[in-house]
BAGU-225615 format. One record per atom (N, C-alpha, C): x, y, z; residue in three letters. Coordinates in pm, whole numbers, padded with zeros to 5 digits, always signed. Example, Ala and Ser with C-alpha at 12.3 -4.5 7.8 and 13.67 -1.06 7.14 Angstrom:
+01319-00569+00780ala;+01230-00450+00780ala;+01320-00330+00780ala;+01285-00225+00708ser;+01367-00106+00714ser;+01290+00003+00787ser;
END
This chain:
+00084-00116+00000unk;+00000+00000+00000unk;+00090+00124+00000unk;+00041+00209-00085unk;+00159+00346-00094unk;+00076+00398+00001unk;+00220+00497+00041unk;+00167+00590+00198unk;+00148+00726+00104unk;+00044+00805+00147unk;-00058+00941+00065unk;+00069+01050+00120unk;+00155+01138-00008unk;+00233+01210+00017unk;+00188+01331+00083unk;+00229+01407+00181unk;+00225+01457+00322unk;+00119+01635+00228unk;+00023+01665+00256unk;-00014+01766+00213unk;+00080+01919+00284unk;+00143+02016+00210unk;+00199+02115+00230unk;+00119+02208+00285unk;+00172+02259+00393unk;+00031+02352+00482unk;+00124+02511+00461unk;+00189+02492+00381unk;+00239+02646+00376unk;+00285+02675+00267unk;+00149+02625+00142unk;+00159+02619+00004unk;+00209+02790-00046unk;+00243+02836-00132unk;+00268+02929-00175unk;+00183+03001-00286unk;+00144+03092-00342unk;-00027+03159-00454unk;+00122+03207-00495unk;+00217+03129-00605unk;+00247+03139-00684unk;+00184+03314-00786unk;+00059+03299-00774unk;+00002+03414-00836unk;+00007+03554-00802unk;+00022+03526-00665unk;+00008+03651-00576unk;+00192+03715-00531unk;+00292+03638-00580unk;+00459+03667-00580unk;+00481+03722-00681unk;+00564+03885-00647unk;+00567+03944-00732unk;+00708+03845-00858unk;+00708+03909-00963unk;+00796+03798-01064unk;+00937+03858-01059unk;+00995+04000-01005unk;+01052+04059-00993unk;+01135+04080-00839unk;+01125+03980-00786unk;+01224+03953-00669unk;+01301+03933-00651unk;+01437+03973-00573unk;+01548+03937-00652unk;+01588+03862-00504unk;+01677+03827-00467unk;+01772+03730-00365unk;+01894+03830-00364unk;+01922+03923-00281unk;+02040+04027-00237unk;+02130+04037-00140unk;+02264+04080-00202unk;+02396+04098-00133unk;+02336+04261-00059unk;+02322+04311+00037unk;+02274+04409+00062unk;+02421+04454+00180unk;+02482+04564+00154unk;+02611+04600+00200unk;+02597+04767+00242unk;+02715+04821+00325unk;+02666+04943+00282unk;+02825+05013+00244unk;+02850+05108+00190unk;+02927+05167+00110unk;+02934+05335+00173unk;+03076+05367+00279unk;+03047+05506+00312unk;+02916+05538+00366unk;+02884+05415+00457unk;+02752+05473+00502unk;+02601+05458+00431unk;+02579+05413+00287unk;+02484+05434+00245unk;+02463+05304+00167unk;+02324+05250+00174unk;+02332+05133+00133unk;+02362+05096-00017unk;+02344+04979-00033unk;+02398+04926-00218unk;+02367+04756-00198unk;+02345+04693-00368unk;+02319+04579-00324unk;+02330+04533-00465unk;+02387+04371-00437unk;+02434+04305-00551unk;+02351+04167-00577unk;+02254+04161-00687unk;+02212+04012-00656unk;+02294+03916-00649unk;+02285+03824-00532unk;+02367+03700-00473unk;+02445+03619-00595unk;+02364+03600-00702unk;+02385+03528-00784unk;+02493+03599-00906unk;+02546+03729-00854unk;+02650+03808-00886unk;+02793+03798-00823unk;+02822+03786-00690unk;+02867+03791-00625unk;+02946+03676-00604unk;+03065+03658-00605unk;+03164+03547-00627unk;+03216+03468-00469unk;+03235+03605-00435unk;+03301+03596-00265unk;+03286+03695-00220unk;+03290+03679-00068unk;+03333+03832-00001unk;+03443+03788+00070unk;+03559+03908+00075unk;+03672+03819+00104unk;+03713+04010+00219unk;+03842+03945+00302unk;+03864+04019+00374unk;+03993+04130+00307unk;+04004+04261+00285unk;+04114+04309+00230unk;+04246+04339+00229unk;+04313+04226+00192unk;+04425+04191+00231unk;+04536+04243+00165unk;+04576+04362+00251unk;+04748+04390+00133unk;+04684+04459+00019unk;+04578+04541+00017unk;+04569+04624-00112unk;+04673+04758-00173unk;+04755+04664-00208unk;+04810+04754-00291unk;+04814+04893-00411unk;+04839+05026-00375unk;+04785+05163-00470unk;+04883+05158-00586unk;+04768+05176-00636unk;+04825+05160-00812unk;+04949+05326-00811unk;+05046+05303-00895unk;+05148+05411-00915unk;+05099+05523-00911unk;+05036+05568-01014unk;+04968+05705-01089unk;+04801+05691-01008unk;+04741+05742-00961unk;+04629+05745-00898unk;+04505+05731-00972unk;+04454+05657-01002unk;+04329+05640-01029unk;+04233+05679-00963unk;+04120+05781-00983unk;+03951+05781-00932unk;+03887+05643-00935unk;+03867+05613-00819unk;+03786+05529-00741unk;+03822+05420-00714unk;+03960+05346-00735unk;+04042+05260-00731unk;+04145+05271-00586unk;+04109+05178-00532unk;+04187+05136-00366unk;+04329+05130-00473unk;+04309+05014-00531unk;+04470+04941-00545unk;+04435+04784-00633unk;+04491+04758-00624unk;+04532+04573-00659unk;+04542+04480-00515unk;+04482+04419-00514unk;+04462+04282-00428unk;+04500+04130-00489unk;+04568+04083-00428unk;+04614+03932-00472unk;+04509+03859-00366unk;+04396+03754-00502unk;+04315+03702-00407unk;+04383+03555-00473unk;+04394+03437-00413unk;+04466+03321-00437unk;+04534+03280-00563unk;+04634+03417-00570unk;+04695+03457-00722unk;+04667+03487-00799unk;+04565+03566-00827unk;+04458+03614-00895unk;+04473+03775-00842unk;+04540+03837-00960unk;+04522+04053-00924unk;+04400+04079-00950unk;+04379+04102-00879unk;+04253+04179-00890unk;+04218+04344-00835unk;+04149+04435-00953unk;+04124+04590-00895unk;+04011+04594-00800unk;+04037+04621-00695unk;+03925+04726-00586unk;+03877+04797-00606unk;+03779+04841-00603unk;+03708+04958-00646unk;+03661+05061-00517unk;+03746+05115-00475unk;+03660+05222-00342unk;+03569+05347-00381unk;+03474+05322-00421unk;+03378+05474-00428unk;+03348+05590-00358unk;+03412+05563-00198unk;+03404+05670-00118unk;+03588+05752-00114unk;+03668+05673-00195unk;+03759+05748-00186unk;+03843+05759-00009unk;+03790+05652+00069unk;+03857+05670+00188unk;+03889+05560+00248unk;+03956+05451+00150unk;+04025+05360+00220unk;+04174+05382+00275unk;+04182+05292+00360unk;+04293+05326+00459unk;+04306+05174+00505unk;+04414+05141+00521unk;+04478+04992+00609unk;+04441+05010+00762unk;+04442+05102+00767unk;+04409+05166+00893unk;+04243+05102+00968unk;+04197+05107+00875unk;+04034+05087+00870unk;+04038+04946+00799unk;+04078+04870+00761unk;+04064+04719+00706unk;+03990+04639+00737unk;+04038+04636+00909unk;+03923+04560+00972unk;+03803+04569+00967unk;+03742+04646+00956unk;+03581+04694+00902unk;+03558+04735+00793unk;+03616+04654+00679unk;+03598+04655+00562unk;+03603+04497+00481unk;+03532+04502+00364unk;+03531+04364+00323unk;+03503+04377+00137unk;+03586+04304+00087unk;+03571+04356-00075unk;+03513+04200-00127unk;+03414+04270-00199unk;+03303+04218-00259unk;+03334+04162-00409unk;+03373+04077-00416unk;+03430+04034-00540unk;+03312+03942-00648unk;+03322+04045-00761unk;+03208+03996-00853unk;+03319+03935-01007unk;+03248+03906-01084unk;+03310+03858-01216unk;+03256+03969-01320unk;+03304+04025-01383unk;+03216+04089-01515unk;+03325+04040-01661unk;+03209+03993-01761unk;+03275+03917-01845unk;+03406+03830-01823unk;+03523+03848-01869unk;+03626+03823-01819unk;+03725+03844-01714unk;+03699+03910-01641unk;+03743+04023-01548unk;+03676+04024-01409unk;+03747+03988-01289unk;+03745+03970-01184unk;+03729+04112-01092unk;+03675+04154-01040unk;+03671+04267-00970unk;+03617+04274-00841unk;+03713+04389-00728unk;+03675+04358-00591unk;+03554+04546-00569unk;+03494+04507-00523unk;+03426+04640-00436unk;+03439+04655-00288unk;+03493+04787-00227unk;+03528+04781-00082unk;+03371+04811-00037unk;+03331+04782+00045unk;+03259+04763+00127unk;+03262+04767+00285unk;+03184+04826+00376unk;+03153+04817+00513unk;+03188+04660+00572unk;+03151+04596+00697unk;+03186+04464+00687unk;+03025+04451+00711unk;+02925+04512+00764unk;+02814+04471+00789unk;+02721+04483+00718unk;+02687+04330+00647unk;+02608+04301+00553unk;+02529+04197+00586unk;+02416+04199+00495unk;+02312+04089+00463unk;+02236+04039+00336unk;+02172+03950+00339unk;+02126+03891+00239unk;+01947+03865+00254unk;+01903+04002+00127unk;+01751+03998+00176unk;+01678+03961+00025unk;+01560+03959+00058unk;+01486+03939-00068unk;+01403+04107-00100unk;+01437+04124-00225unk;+01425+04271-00246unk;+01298+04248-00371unk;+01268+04337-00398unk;+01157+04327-00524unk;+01211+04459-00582unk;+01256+04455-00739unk;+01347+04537-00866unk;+01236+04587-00904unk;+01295+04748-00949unk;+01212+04841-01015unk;+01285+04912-01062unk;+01256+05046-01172unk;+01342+05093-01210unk;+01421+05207-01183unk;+01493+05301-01225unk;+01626+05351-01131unk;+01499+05466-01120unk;+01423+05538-01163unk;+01301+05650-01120unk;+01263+05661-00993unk;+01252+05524-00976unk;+01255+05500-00820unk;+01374+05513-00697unk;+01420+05575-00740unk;+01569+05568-00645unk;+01530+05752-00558unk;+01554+05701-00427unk;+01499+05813-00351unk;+01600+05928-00377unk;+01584+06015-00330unk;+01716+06149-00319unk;+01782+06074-00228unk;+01784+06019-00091unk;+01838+05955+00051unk;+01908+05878-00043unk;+01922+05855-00162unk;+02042+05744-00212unk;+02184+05824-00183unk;+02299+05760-00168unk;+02378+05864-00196unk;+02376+05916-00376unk;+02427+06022-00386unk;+02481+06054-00496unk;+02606+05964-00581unk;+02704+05928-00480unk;+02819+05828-00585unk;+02764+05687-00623unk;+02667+05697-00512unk;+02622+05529-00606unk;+02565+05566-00717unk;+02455+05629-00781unk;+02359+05660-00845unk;+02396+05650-01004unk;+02540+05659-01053unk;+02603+05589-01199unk;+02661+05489-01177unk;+02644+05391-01107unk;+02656+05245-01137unk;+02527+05171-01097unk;+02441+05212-01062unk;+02297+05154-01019unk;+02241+05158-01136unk;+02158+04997-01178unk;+02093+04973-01294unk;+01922+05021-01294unk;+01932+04975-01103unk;+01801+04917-01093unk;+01781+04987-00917unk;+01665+05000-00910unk;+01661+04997-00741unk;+01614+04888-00712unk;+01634+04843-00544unk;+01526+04719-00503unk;+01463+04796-00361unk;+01358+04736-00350unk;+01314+04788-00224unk;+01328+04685-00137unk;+01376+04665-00013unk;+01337+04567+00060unk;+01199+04546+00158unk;+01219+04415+00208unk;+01085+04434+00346unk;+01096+04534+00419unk;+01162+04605+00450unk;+01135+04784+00530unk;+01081+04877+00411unk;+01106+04828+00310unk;+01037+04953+00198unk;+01125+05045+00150unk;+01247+05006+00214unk;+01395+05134+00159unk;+01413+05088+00040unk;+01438+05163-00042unk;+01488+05211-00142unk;+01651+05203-00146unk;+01698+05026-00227unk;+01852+05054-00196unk;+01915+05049-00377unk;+01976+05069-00430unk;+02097+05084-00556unk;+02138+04934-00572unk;+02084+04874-00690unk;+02152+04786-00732unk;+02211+04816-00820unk;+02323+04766-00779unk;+02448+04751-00849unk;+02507+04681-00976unk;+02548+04765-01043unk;+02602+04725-01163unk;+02736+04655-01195unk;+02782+04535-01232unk;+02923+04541-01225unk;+02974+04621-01350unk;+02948+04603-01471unk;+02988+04660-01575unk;+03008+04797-01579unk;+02928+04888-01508unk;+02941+04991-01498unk;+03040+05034-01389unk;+03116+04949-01284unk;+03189+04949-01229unk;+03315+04947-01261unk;+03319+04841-01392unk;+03443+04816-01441unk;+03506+04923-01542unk;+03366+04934-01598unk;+03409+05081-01679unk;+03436+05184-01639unk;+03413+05188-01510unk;+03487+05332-01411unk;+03628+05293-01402unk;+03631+05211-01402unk;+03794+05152-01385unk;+03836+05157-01492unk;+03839+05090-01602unk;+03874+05131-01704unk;+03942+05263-01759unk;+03792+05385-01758unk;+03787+05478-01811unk;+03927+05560-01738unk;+03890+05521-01629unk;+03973+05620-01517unk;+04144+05583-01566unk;+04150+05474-01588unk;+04253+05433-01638unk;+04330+05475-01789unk;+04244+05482-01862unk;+04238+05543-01981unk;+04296+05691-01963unk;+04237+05731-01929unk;+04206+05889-01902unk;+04384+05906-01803unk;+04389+05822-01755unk;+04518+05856-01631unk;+04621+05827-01755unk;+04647+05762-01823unk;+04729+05699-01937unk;+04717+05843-02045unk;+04613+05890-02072unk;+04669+06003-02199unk;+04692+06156-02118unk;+04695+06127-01992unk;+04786+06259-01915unk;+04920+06196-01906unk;+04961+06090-01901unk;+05087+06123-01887unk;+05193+06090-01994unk;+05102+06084-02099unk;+05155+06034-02274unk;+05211+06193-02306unk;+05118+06331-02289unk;+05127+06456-02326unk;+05225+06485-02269unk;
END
């Protein structure tokens, strides 16, 4: 005799979930929040030995060796310090080929957010996040946080790089 499989008492209305939910790296950056869907996010690793690039780059900590692997940091608040390490944690995503760390606060979480578009992004955002944010998410409090772009991250790096390279060609 088959035994009658167990009825689910905490079925889900499929119908009634919005389709636009995302699963989030939710971090904060200089104080102000930012957030990476999980399924972006490679590691979070502790910042070890970030090394400053020669010629100074905008928005670039340095180079980090993560298990032999260089990889660029990206600091957007412009105020990293070794000094401060310990309460910091770089957020290491992949974009295309290219490995990249983001400094980050150390106190983070992982929420379920529901995506909308950047119109929605309050003034209370900061301002430096607001050109690499694709998307906002709101979470269960209803805040309004910056999701994050990697590509548009990398191209800050890039550009900045670019740009540092034909000042010192002239």
């Amino acid at each position: 005799m088959a035994a009658k499989p167990a009825k689910n008492k905490h079925k889900i209305n499929e119908a009634t979930q919005p389709t636009n939910v995302e699963i989030l790296l939710v971090f904060s950056i200089g104080g102000k929040l930012a957030a990476f869907s999980v399924y972006e996010v490679d590691e979070v690793a502790a910042p070890s030995a970030i090394e400053p690039l020669p010629n100074h780059v905008d928005n670039v900590a340095g180079l980090m060796s993560l298990r032999g692997e260089v990889i660029p940091v990206i600091d957007l608040t412009g105020e990293y310090s070794q000094n401060f390490a310990e309460k910091q944690r770089v957020i290491v995503i992949t974009v295309g080929d290219s490995k990249i760390g983001l400094l980050a606060d150390v106190h983070m979480q992982v929420v379920k957010g529901i995506v909308s578009d950047l119109s929605e992004l309050s003034e209370k955002a900061a301002s430096f996040l607001k050109p690499f944010a694709k998307a906002v998410v709101k979470d269960q409090k209803g805040l309004s946080i910056p999701l994050l772009d990697g590509k548009l991250l990398l191209n800050t790096i890039l550009t900045g790089m670019a740009g540092d390279n034909k000042e010192h060609k002239t």
